[in-house]
N, C-alpha and C positions, 0 to 999 in steps of 0.2 A: 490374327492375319486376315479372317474374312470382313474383320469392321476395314482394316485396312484396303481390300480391295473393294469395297463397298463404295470409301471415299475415293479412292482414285477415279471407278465407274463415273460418280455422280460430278466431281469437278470435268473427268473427259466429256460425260455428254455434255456439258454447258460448251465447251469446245465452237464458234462459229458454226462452224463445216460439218460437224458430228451432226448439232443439235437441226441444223436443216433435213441434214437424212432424214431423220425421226420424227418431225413435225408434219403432224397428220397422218401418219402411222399407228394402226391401231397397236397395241401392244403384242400383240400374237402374230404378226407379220414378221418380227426380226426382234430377239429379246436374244437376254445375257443370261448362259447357262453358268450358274456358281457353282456347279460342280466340275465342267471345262475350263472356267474364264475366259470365254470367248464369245463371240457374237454368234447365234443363230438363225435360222430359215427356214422352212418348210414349202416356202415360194421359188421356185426356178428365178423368177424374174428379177428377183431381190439377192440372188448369188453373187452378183458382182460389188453389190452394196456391201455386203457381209464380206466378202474378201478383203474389201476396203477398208471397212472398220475393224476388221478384225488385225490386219497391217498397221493400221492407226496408231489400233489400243495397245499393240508389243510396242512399238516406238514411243507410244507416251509415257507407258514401264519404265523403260529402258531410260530414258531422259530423266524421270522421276526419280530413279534409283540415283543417278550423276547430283541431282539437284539437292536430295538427303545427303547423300556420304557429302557433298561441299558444305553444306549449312553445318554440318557436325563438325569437318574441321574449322570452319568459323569460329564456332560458336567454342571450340577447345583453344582455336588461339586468340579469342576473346577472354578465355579465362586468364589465361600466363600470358596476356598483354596489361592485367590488372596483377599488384603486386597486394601482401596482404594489411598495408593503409590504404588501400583504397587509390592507389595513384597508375593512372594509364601508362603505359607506355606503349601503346599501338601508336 
């Protein structure tokens, strides 16, 4: 599960908009607690960023989860769209 949110982390930050935030940001200004899964702060100033990302990062979950459970029904009526000679019928 944490390689799992690991890669989720690392395709979000490539994100346009994410990866702006975080550019030029040293790492200790706003990082990702793995024991929360959520964006961190210790900067007042950077609270509204972290609110932001943190909004972000449930939505792009939530989206991700839609995006697996669809490819796995795909990917099952890809199966029983093939018959067992080999002949499609999708």
């Amino acid at each position: 599960m944490k390689e799992r949110i690991q890669q989720l982390k690392i395709d979000f930050e490539k994100l346009e908009t994410v990866s702006e935030i975080f550019n030029g940001l040293h790492p200790t200004i706003i990082w990702f607690s793995d024991t929360e899964s959520k964006y961190e702060t210790s900067f007042v100033n950077f609270e509204e960023k972290v609110i932001w990302l943190n909004g972000a990062w449930y939505a792009f979950q939530e989206q991700q989860k839609r995006i697996d459970s669809l490819s796995k029904h795909l990917n099952k009526f890809m199966e029983l769209a093939v018959d067992d000679m080999g002949e499609i019928y999708a």
